[in-house]
Backbone as CSV, one residue per row, in Angstrom:
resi,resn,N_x,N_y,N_z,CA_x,CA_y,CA_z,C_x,C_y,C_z
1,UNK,111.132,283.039,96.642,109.767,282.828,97.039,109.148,281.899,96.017
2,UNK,108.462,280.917,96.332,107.676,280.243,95.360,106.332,280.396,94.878
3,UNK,106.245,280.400,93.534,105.277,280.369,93.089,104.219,279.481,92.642
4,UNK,102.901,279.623,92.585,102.261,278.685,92.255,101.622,278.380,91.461
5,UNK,101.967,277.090,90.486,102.043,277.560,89.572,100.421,276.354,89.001
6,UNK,99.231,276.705,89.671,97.850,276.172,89.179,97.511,276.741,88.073
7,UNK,96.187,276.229,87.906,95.631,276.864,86.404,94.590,277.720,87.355
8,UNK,94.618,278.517,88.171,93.812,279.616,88.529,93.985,281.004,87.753
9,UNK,94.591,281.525,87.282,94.602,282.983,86.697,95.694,283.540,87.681
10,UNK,95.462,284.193,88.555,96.391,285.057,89.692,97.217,284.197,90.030
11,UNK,98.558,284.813,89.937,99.627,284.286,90.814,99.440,284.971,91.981
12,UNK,99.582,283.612,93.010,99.738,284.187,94.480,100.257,283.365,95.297
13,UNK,101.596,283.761,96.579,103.281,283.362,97.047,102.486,282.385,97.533
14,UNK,103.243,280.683,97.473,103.082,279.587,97.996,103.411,280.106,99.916
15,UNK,102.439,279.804,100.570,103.266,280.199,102.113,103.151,279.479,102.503
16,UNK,103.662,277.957,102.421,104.073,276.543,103.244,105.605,276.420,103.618
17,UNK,105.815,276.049,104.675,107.225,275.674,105.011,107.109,274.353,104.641
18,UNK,108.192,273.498,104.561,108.616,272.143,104.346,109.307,271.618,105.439
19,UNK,108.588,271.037,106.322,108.845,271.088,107.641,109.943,269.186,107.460
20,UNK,109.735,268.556,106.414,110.496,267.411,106.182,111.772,267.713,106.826
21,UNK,112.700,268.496,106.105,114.045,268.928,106.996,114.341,268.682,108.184
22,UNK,113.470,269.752,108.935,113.105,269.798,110.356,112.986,268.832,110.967
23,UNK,112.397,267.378,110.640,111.861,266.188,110.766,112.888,265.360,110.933
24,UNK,113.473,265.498,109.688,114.791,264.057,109.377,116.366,264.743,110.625
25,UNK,116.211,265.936,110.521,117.220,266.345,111.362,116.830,266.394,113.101
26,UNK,115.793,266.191,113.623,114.930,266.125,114.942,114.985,264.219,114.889
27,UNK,114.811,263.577,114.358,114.928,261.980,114.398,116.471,261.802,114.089
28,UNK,117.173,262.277,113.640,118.942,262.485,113.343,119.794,262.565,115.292
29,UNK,119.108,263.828,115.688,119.483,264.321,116.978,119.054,263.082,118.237
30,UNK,117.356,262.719,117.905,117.078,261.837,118.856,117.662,260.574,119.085
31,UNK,118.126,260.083,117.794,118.959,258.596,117.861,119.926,258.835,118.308
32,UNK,120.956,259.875,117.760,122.245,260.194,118.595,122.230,260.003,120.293
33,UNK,121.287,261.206,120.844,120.820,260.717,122.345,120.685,259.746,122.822
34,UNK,119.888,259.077,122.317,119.534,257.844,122.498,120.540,256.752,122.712
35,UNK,121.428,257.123,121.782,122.709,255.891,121.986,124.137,256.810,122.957
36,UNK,124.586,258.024,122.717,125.359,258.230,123.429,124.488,258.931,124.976
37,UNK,123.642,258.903,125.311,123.381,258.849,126.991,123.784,257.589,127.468
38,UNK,123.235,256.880,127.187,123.757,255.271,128.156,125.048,255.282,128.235
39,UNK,125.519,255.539,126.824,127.301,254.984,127.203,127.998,255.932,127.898
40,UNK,127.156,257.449,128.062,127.574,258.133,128.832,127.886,257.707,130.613
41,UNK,126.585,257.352,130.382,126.377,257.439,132.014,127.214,255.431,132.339
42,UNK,127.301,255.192,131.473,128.329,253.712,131.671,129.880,254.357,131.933
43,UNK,130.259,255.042,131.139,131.416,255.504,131.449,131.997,256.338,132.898
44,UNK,130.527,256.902,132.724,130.863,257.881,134.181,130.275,256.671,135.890
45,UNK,130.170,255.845,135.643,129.841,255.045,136.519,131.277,254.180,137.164
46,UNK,131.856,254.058,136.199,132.922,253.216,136.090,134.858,254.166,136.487
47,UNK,134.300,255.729,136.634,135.577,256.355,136.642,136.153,256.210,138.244
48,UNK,137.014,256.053,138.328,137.818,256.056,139.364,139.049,257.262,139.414
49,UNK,138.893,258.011,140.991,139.292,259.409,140.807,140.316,258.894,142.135
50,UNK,141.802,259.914,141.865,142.738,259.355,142.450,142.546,259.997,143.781
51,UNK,142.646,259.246,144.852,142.928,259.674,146.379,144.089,259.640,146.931
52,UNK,144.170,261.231,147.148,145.919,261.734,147.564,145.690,262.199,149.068
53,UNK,147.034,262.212,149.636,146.875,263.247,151.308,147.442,264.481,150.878
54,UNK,147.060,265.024,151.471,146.490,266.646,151.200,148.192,267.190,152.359
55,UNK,149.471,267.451,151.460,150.003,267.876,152.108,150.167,269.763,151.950
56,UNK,151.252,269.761,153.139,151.259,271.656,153.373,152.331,271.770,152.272
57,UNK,151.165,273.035,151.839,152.174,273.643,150.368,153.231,274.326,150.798
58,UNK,154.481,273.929,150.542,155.737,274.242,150.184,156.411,275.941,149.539
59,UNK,155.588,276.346,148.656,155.793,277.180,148.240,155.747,278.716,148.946
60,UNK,154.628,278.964,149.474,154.432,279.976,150.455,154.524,279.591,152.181
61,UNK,155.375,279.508,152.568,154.799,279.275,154.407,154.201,280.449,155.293
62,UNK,154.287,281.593,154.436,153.449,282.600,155.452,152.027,282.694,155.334
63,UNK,151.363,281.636,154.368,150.163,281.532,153.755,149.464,281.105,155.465
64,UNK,148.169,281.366,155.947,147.880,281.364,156.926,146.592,279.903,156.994
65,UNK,146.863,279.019,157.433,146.401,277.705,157.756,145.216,277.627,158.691
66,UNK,143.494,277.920,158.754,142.726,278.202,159.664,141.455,276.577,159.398
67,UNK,141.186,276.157,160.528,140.358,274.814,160.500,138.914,275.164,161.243
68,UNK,138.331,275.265,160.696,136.974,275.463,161.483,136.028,274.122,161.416
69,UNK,135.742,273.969,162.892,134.862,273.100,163.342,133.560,272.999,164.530
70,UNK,132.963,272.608,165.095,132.165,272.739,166.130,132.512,271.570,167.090
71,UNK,131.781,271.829,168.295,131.684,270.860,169.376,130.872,269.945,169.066
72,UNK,130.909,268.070,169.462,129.630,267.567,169.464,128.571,267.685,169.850
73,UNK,128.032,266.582,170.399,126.306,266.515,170.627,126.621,266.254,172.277
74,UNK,128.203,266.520,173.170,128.603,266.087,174.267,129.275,267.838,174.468
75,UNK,129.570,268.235,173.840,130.102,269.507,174.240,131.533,268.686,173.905
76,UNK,132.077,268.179,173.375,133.621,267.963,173.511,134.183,268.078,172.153
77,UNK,135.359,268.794,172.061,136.203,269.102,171.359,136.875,268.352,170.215
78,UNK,137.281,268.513,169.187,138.274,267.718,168.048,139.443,267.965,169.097
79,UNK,140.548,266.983,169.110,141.799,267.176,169.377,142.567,266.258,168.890
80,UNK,143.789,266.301,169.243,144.733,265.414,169.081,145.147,264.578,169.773
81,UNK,144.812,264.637,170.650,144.309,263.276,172.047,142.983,262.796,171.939
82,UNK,142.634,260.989,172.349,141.583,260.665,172.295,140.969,261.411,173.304
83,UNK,139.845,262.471,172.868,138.885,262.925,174.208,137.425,262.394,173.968
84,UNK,136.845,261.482,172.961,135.734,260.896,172.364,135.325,261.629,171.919
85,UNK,135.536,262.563,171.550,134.696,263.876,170.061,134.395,262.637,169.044
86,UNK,133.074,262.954,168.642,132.258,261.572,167.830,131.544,262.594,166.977
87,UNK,132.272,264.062,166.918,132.132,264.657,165.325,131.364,266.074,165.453
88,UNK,131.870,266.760,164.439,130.963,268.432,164.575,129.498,268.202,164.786
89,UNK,128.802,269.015,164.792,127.418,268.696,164.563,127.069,270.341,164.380
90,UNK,125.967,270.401,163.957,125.725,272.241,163.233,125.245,272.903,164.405
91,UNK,124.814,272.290,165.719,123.846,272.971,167.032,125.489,273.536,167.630
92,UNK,126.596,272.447,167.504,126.920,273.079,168.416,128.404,274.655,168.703
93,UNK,129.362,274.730,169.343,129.979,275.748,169.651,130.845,275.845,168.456
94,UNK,131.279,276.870,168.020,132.183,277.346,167.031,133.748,276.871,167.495
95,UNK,134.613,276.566,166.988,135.802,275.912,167.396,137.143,276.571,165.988
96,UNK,137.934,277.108,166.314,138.531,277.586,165.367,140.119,277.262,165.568
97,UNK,140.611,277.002,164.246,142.412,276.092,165.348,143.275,276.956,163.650
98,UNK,143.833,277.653,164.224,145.395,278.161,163.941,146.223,276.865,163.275
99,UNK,146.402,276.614,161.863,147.575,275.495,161.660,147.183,273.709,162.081
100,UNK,146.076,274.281,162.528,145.269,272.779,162.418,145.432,272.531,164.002
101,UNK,146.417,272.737,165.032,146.713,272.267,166.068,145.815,273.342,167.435
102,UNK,145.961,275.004,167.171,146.328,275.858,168.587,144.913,276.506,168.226
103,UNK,143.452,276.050,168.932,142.618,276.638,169.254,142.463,277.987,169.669
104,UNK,141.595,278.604,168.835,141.495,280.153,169.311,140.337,280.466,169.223
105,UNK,139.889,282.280,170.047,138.511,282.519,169.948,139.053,283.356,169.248
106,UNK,137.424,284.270,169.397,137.768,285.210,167.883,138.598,286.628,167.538
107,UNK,138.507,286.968,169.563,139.539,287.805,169.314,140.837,287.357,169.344
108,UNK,141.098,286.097,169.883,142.262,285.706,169.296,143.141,285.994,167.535
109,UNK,142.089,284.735,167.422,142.267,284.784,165.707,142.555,286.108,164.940
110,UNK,141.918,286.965,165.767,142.201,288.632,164.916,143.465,288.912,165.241
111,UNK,143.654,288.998,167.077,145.463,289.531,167.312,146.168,288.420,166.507
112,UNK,146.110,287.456,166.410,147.632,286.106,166.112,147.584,286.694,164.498
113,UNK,146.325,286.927,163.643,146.238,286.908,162.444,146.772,288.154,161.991
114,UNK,146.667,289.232,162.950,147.024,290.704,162.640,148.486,290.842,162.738
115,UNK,149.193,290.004,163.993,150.255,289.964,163.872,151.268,289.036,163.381
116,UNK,150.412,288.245,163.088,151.640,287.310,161.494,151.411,288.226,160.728
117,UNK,150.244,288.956,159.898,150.820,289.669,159.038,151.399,290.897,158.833
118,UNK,151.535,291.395,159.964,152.220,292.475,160.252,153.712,292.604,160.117
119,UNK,154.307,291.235,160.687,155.406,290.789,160.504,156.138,290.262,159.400
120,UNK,155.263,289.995,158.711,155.167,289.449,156.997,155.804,291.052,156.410
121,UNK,154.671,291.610,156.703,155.094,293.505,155.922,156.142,293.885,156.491
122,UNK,156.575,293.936,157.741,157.632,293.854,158.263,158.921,293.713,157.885
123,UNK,158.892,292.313,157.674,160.236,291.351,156.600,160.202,291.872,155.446
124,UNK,159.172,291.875,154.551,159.234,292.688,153.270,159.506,293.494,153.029
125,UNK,159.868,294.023,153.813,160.616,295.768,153.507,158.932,297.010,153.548
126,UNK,158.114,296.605,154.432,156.878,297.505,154.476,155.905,297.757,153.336
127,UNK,155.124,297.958,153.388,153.864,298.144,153.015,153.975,298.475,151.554
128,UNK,154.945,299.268,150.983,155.419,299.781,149.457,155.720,298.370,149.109
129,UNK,156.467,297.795,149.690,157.139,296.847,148.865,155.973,295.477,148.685
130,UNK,155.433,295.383,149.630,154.385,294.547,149.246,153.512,294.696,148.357
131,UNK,152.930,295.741,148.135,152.401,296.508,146.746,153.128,296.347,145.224
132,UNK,154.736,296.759,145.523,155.046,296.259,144.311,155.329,294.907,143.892
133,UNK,155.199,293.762,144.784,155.343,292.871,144.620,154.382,291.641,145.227
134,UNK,153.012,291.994,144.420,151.580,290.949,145.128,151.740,289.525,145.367
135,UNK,152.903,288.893,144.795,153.354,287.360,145.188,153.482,287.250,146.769
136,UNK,154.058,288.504,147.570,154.848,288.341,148.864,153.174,288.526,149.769
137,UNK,152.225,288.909,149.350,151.000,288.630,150.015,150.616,287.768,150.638
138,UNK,150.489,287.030,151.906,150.436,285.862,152.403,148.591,285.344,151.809
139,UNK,148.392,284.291,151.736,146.703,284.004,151.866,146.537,283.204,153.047
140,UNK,145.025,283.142,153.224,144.098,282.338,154.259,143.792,281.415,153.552
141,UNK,143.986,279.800,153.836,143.199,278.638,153.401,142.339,278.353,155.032
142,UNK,141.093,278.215,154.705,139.715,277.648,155.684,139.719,276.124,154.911
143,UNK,139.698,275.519,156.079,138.979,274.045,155.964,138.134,273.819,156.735
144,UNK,137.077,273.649,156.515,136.059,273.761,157.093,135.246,272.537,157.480
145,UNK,135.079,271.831,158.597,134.335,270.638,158.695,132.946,270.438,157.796
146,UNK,132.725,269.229,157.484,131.202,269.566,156.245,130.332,270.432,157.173
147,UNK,129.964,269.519,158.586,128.866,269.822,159.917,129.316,271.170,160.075
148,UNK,130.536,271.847,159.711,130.659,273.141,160.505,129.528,274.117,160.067
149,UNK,128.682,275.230,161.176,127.953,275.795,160.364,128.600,277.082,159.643
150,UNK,127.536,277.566,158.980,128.310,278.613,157.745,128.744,279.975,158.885
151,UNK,127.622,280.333,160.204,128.028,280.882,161.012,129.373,281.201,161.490
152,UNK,130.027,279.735,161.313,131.417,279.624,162.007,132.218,279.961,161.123
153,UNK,132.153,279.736,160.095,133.152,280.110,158.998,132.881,281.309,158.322
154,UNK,131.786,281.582,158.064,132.050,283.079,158.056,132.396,283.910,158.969
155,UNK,132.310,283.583,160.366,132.964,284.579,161.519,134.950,284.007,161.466
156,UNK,135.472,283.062,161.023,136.327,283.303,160.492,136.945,284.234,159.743
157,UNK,136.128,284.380,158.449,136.566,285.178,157.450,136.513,286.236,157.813
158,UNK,135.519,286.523,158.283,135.196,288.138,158.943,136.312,288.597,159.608
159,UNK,137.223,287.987,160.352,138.286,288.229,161.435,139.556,288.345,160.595
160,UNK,139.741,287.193,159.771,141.019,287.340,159.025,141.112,288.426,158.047
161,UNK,140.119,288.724,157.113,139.737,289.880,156.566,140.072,291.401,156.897
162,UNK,139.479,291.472,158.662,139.844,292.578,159.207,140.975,292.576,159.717
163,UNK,141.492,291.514,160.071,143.412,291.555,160.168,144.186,292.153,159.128
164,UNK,143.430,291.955,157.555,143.899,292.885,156.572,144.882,291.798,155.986
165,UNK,144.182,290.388,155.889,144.377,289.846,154.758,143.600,289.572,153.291
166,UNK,143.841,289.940,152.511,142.789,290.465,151.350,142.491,289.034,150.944
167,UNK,142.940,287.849,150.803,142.745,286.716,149.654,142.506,285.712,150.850
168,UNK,141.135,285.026,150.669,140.682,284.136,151.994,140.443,282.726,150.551
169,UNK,140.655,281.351,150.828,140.544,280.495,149.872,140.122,279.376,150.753
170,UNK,139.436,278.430,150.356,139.256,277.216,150.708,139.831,275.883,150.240
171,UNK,140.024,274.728,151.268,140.513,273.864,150.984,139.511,273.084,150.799
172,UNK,139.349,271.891,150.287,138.630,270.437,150.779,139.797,269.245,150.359
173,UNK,138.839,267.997,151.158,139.577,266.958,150.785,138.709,265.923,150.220
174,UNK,139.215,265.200,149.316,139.007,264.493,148.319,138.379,263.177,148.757
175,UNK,137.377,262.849,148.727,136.881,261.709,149.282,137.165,260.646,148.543
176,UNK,137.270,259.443,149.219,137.414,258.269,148.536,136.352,257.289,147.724
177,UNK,136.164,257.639,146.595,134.951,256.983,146.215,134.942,255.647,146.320
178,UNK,135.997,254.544,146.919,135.588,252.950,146.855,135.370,253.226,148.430
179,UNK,134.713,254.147,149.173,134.350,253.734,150.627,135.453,254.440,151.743
């Protein structure tokens, strides 16, 4: 504690901070900012992020493949034939495809989903053995159109879930940032 040391008679505790410190280290911090923001945001302007095709993982094939999308602004469908689908849109019908290709409704999606994995436990030697061994668990990847609404994809999950697959995951794909 400091003292003060006047020609008054009584000593009594100096109570000033020395706020200089505070000062030179606050003008220390601001120049730093000052020079690494720009080169920040120069650097991050300039990154180029690699664009890959999104192939089917290899490793698991009982992993369960679900695409959710909607109808256009025509009522017509995504397919694999030109039918002029000119894109989801959020107004319209829920559209749900098995493996990317075999359209289903929702009680579909529950029987096909209940019984791939049934058959999964099946092959595994039943229900014990899948327990002791959580790798042989198949998962759900959802890809989900951006336009799809959340409606649709959560009534996905809802279905695969109650088929009594525990691990639901999402995919996306990687946009091309030169366009």
């Amino acid at each position: 504690m400091a003292i003060s040391a006047g020609g008054g008679g009584a000593e009594t505790p100096l109570s000033e901070i020395n706020t200089t410190p505070l000062v030179d280290v606050m003008l220390v911090l601001l120049i730093i900012f000052l020079i690494a923001v720009p080169v920040a945001i120069q650097t991050i302007e300039n990154l180029r992020l690699p664009v890959f095709e999104s192939l089917e993982s290899k490793d698991k094939v009982e992993n369960l493949l679900i695409t959710v999308s909607t109808t256009d602004a025509a009522g017509k469908t995504a397919g694999t034939t030109r039918s002029g689908f000119e894109g989801a849109i959020r107004e319209g019908e829920c559209r749900v495809y098995i493996n990317n290709i075999t359209p289903v409704s929702s009680t579909e999606l529950y029987d096909q989903a209940f019984k791939r994995l049934d058959d999964i436990v099946k092959r595994a030697g039943g229900a014990d053995a899948i327990r002791e061994d959580p790798d042989l668990i198949p998962q759900v990847h959802i890809r989900g159109d951006v336009n799809a609404p959340w409606r649709c994809v959560a009534g996905a999950i809802y279905n695969v879930q109650a088929a009594g697959y525990p691990t639901v995951g999402f995919i996306s794909n990687p946009v091309d940032p030169n366009g």
